[in-house]
C-alpha positions as CSV (number, residue, x, y, z in Angstrom):
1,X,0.0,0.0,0.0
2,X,1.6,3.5,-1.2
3,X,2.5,6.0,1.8
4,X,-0.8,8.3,3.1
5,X,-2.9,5.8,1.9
6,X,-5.6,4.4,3.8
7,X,-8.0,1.2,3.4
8,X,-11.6,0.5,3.6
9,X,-14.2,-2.0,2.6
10,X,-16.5,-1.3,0.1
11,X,-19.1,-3.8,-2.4
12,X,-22.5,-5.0,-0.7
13,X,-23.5,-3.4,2.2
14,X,-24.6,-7.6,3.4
15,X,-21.0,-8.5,2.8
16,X,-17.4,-6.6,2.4
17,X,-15.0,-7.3,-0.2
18,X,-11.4,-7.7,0.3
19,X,-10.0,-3.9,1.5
20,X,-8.8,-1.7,-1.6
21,X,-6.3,1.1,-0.8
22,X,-7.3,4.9,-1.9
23,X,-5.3,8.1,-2.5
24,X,-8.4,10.7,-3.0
25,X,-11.5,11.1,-1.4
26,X,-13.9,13.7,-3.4
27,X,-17.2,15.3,-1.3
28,X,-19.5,16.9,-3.4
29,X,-21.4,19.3,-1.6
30,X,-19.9,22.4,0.9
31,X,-22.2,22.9,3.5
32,X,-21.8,21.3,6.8
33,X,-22.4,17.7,6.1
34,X,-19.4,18.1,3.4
35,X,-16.9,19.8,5.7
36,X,-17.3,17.8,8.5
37,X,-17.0,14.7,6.4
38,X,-13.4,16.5,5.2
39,X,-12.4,17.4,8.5
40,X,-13.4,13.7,10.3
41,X,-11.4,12.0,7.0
42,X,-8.3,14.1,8.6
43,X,-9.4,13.5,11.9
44,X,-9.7,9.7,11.5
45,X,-6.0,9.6,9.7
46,X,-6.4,9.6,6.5
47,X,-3.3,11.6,4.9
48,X,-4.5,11.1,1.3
49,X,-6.0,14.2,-0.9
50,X,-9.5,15.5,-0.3
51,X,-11.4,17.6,-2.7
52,X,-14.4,19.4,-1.4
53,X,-16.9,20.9,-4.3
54,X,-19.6,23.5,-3.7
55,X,-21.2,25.2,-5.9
56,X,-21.7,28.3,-4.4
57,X,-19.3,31.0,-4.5
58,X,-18.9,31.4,-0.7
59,X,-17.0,29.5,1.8
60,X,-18.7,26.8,3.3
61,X,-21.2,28.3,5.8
62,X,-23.6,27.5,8.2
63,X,-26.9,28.0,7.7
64,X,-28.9,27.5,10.9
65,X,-28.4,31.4,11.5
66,X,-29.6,32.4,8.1
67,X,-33.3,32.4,9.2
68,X,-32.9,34.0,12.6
69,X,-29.9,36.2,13.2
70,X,-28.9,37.0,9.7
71,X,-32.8,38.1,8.8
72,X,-33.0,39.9,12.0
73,X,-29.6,42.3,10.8
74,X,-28.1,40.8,13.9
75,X,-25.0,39.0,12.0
76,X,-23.7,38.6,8.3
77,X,-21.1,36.7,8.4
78,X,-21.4,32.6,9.3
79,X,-18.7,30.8,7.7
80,X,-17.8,27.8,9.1
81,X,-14.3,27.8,8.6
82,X,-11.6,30.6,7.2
83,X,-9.9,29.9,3.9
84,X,-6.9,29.3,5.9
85,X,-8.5,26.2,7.7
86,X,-8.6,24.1,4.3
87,X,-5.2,24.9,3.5
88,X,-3.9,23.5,6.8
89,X,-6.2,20.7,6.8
90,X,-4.8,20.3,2.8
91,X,-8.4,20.5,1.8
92,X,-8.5,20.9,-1.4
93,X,-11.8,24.0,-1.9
94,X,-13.1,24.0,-5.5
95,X,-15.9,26.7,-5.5
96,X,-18.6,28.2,-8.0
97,X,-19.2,24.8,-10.2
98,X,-22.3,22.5,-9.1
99,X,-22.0,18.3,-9.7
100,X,-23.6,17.6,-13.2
101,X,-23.2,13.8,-13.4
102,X,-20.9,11.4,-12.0
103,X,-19.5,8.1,-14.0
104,X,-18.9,5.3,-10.7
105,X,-17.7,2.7,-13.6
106,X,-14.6,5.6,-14.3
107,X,-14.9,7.2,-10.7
108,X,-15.5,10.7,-12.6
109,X,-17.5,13.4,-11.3
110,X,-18.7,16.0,-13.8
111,X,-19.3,19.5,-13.2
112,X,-21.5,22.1,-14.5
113,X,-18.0,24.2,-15.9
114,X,-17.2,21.1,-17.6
115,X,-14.6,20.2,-15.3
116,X,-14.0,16.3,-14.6
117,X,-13.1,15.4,-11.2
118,X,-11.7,12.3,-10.6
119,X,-11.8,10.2,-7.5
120,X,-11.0,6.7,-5.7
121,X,-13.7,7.5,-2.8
122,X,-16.9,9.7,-3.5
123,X,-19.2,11.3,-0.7
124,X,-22.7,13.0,-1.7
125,X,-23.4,15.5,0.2
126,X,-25.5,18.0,-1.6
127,X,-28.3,18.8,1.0
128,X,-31.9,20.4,0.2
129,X,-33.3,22.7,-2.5
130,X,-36.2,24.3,-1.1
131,X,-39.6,23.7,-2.7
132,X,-41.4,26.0,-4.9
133,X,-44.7,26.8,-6.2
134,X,-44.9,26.5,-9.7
135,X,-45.5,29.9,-11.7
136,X,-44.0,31.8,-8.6
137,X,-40.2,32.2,-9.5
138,X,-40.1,35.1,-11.6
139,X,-42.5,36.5,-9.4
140,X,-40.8,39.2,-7.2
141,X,-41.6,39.6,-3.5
142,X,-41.7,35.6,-3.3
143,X,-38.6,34.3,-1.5
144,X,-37.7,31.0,0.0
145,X,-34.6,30.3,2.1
146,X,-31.9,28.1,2.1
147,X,-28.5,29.8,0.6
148,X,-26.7,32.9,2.2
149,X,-27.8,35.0,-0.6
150,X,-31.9,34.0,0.0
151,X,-31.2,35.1,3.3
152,X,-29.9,38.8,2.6
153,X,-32.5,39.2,-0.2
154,X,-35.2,38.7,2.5
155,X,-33.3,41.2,4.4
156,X,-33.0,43.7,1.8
157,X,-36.6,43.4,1.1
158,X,-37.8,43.8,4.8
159,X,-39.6,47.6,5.7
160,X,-40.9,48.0,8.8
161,X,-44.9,47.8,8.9
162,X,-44.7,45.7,5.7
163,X,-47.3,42.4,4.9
164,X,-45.6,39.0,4.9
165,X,-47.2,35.6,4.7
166,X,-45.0,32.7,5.4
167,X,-46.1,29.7,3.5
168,X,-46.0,26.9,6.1
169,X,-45.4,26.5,9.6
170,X,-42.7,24.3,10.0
171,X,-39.4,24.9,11.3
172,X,-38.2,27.2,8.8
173,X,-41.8,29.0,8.7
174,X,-42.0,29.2,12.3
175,X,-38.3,30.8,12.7
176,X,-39.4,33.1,9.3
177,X,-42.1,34.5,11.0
178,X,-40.3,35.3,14.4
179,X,-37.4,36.8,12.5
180,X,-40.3,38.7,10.7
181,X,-42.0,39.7,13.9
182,X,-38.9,41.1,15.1
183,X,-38.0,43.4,12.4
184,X,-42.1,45.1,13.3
185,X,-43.6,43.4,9.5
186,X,-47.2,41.8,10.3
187,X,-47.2,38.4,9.3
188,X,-49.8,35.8,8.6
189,X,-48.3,31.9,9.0
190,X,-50.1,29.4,6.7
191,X,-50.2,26.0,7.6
192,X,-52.7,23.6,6.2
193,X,-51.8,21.1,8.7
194,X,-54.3,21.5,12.1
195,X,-51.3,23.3,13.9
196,X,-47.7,24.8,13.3
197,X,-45.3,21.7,13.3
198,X,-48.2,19.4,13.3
199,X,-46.7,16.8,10.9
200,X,-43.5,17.0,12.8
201,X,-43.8,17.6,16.6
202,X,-47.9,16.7,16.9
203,X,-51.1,18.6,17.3
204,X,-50.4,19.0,20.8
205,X,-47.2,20.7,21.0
206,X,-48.0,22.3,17.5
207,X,-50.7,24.0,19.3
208,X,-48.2,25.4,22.1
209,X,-46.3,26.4,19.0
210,X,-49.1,28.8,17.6
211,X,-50.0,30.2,20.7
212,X,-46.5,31.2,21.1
213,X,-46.6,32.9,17.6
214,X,-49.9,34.4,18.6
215,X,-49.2,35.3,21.7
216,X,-46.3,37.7,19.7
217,X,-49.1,39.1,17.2
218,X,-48.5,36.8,14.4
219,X,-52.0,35.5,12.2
220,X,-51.5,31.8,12.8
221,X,-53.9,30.3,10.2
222,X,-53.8,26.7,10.5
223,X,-56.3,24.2,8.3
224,X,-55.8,27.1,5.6
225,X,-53.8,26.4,2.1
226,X,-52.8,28.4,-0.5
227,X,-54.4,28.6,-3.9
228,X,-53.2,31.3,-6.2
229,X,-50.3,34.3,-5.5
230,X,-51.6,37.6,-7.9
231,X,-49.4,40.6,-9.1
232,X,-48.2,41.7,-11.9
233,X,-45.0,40.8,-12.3
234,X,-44.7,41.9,-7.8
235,X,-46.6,39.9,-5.8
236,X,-49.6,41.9,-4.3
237,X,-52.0,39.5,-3.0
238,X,-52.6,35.8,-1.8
239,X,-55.8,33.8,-2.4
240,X,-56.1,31.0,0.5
241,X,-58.3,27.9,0.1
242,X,-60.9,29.1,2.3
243,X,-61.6,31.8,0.1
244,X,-59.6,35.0,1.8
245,X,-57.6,37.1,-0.3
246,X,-55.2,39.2,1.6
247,X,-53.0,42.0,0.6
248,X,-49.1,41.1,1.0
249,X,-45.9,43.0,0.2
250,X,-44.0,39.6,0.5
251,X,-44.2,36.4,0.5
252,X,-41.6,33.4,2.4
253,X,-42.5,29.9,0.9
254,X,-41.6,27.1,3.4
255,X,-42.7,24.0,2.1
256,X,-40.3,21.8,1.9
257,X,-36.9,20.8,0.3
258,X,-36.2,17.8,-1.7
259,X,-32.8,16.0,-1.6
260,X,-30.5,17.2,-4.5
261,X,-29.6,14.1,-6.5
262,X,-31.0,14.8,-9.9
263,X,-27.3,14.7,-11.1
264,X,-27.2,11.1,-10.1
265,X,-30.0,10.4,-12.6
266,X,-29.0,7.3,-14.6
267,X,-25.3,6.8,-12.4
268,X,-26.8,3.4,-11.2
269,X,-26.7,5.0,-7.7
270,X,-29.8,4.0,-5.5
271,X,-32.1,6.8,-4.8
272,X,-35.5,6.8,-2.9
273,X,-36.2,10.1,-1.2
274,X,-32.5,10.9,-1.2
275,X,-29.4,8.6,-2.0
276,X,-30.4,5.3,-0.4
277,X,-27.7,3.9,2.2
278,X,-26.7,1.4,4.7
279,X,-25.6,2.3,8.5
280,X,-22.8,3.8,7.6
281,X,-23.5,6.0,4.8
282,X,-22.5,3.4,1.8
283,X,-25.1,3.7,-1.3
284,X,-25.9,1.0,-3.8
285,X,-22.7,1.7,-5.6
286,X,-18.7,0.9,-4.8
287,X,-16.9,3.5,-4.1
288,X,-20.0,5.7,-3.1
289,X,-21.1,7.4,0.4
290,X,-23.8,9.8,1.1
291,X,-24.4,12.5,4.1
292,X,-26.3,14.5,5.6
293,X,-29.7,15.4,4.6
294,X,-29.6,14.1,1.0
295,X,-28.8,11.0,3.0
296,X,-31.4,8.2,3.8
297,X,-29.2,6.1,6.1
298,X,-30.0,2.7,7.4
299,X,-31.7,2.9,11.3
300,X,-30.8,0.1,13.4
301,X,-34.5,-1.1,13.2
302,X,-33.9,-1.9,9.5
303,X,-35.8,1.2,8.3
304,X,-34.4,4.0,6.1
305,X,-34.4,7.9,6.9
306,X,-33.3,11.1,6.2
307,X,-32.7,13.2,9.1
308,X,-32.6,16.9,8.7
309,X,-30.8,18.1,11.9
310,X,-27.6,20.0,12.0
311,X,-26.3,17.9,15.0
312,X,-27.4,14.8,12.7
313,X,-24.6,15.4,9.9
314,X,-21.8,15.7,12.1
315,X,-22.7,12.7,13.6
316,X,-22.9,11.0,10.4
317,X,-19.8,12.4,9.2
318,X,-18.0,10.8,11.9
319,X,-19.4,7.2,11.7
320,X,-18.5,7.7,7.6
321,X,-15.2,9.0,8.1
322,X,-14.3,5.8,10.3
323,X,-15.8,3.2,8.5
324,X,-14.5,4.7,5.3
325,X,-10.8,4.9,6.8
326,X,-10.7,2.2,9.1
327,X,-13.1,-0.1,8.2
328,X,-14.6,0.1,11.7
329,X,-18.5,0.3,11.8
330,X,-19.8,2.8,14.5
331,X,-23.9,3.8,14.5
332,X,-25.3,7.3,15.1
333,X,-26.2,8.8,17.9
334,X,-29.0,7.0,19.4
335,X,-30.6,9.9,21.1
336,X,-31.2,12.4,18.1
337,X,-31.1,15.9,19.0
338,X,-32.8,19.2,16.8
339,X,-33.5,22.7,18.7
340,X,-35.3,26.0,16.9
341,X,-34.8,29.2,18.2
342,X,-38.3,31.3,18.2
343,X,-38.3,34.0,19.7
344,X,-36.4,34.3,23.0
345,X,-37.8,30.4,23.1
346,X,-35.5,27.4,22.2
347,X,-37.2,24.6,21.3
348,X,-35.2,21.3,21.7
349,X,-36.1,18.0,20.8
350,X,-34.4,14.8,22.1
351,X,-35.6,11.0,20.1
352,X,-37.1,10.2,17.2
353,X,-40.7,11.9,17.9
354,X,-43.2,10.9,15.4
355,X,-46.6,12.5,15.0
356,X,-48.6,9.3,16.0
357,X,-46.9,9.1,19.6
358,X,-49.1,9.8,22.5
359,X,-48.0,13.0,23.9
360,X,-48.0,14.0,27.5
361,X,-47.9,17.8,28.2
362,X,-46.1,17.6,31.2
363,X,-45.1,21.4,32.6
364,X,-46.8,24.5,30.8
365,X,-46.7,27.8,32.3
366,X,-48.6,29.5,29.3
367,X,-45.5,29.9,26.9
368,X,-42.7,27.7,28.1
369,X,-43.4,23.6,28.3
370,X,-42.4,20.3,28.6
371,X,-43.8,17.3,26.9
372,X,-43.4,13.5,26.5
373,X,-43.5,11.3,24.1
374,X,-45.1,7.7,24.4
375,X,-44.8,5.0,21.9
376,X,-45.4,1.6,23.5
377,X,-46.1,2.3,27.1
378,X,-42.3,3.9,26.6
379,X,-40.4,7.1,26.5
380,X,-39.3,7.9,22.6
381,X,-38.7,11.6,23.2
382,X,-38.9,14.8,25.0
383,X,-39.7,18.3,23.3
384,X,-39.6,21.3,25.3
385,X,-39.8,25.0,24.7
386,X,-37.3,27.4,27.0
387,X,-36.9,24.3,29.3
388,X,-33.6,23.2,28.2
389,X,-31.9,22.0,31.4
390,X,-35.4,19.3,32.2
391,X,-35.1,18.4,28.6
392,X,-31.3,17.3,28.8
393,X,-31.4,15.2,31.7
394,X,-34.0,13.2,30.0
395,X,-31.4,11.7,27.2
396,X,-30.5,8.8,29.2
397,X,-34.1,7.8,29.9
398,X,-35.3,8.3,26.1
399,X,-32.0,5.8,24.9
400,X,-33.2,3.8,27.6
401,X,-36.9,3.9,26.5
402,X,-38.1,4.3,30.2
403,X,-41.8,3.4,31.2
404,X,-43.6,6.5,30.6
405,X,-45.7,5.7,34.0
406,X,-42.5,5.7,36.1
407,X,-42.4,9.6,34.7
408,X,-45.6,10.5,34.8
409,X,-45.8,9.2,38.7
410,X,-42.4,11.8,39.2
411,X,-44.4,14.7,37.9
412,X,-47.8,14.5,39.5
């Protein structure tokens, strides 16, 4: 084996071919999941090269900020590392060129500049592209929100006293609309689920969400969709299913992203709601990994899922960087973690909380609360708004899966 190289195992993800040895590992993708699978390559030993591809023009940054702080006028700048990180790390930063195809039989990624990259080990990591509604892009006024430069456009476009509606009540539409609050614009939130959250956290503690946003003057209409946007060639107005047409100056569309892998399109690569892969981030095809949110990894109940939490590609990046250099097959995290800051409210999440648990509203003072989450006469999670000490110390009993009577009997 030549000098800085490493090995790893790669073929089926039911059985592992002989180790092969590897110079260059290329990630595709610079947001977080890509630099933290760059930085845990180094940090796991490998000595090889490492190219990391964005195509954006910007260093890699972090984009957590970009819907609270950055909107607000509170900070620009949220890089994640300085140009003079890569270079020590000998990371190799090829900017402003996006993945166009990739060839696994020649190990050749293609970019949109017409650049070929080659490489002995490739990790996706391209992330989201937020939805849109069809007919709205040359629309101006409509934004959605996932790069640096969406975020300053809302910005720039933000007047005091102006009318928003944010499209959806989800994370991103629930931070939107606090951001929006905060810089004095009157927002409606539109959510045609029963509550903010609803399809993520539950009726229950979606409904804590919305008074939270009410209780800071924001329209929460839930059970309401959206049927047309009007304006000649500005947005002006927004018809909603029910009928209503309201008057807007802008308009935040958070329905949704959907995994970036239309450049894998006929590479042989398995894709099913993202790039399909086992525990430890290998896809279908040798030579091949996948991180992060475009990721659907393998959970250790056999399933597949893509978790889109920032503390979930680190994690990820880590158990990939191992098994990649070492061979050595670690799992996630099995307490997941996600917080959103609404407000001066963090909400935190601890477990894999699914909208059919039964949910036990456990502390509420009338804007901060605690809840429970039952699956199975068990503890699957805790979610907790401006509580974050009680939600902590619960980690050990959600990995544990704790009888939900034993804490239900410690709160009465």
């Amino acid at each position: 084996m030549k000098a800085g190289c490493a090995r790893a195992w790669h073929g089926s993800r039911e059985q592992e071919d002989e180790s092969v040895a590897f110079d260059r590992v290329v990630v595709v993708g610079a947001g977080l999941a890509g630099v933290r699978s760059a930085e845990e390559l180094r940090r796991a030993g490998f000595e090889g090269e490492i190219v990391l591809l964005g195509d954006e023009a910007h260093l890699p940054y972090d984009r957590p900020p970009l819907s609270k702080d950055v909107i607000r006028g509170e900070r620009d700048e949220t890089t994640l590392r300085p140009r003079e990180f890569f270079d020590e790390q000998r990371i190799d930063l090829r900017l402003g060129a996006a993945a166009r195809s990739v060839d696994t039989a020649a190990r050749t990624v293609c970019l949109t500049d017409g650049t070929d990259v080659g490489y002995d080990e490739l990790i996706i990591a391209t992330g989201l592209r937020p939805r849109r509604i069809p007919g709205t892009a040359e629309l101006a006024g409509v934004h959605v929100l996932r790069s640096r430069d969406d975020s300053r456009a809302l910005r720039a476009a933000i007047a005091p006293g102006a009318r928003a509606l944010v499209v959806g009540a989800g994370f991103i539409g629930c931070e939107v609309a606090a951001s929006l609050r905060a810089r004095d614009v009157d927002v409606v939130l539109l959510e045609p689920q029963p509550t903010p959250l609803a399809s993520v956290l539950g009726p229950e503690v979606g409904s804590l969400v919305a008074r939270l946003h009410t209780a800071e003057g924001v329209d929460v209409r839930a059970g309401v969709g959206l049927t047309e946007l009007r304006g000649a060639g500005r947005v002006t107005s927004a018809v909603l299913d029910d009928g209503t047409e309201i008057e807007v100056d802008l308009v935040v569309l958070g329905i949704g992203s959907v995994p970036v892998t239309e450049w894998l399109d006929g590479s042989g690569i398995e894709l099913d709601n993202g790039v399909v892969c086992d525990a430890v981030g290998r896809t279908s095809a040798s030579h091949v990994w996948a991180v992060g949110d475009v990721a659907s990894w393998q959970l250790p109940d056999g399933g597949r899922k893509r978790v889109e939490h920032w503390t979930n590609a680190g994690e990820q990046a880590s158990v990939l960087a191992k098994a990649l250099v070492t061979g050595e097959a670690d799992r996630v995290a099995q307490v997941p973690y996600f917080w959103s800051d609404q407000y001066e409210i963090k909400i935190q999440g601890l477990g894999a909380v699914a909208p059919g648990d039964t949910v036990h509203i456990v502390r509420d003072d009338g804007r901060k609360f605690l809840a429970y989450y039952e699956r199975d006469g068990r503890l699957v999670g805790v979610v907790g708004g401006g509580m974050p000490a009680q939600v902590m110390k619960n980690r050990m009993k959600v990995a544990a899966g704790v009888p939900i009577e034993e804490l239900l009997a410690a709160t009465a």
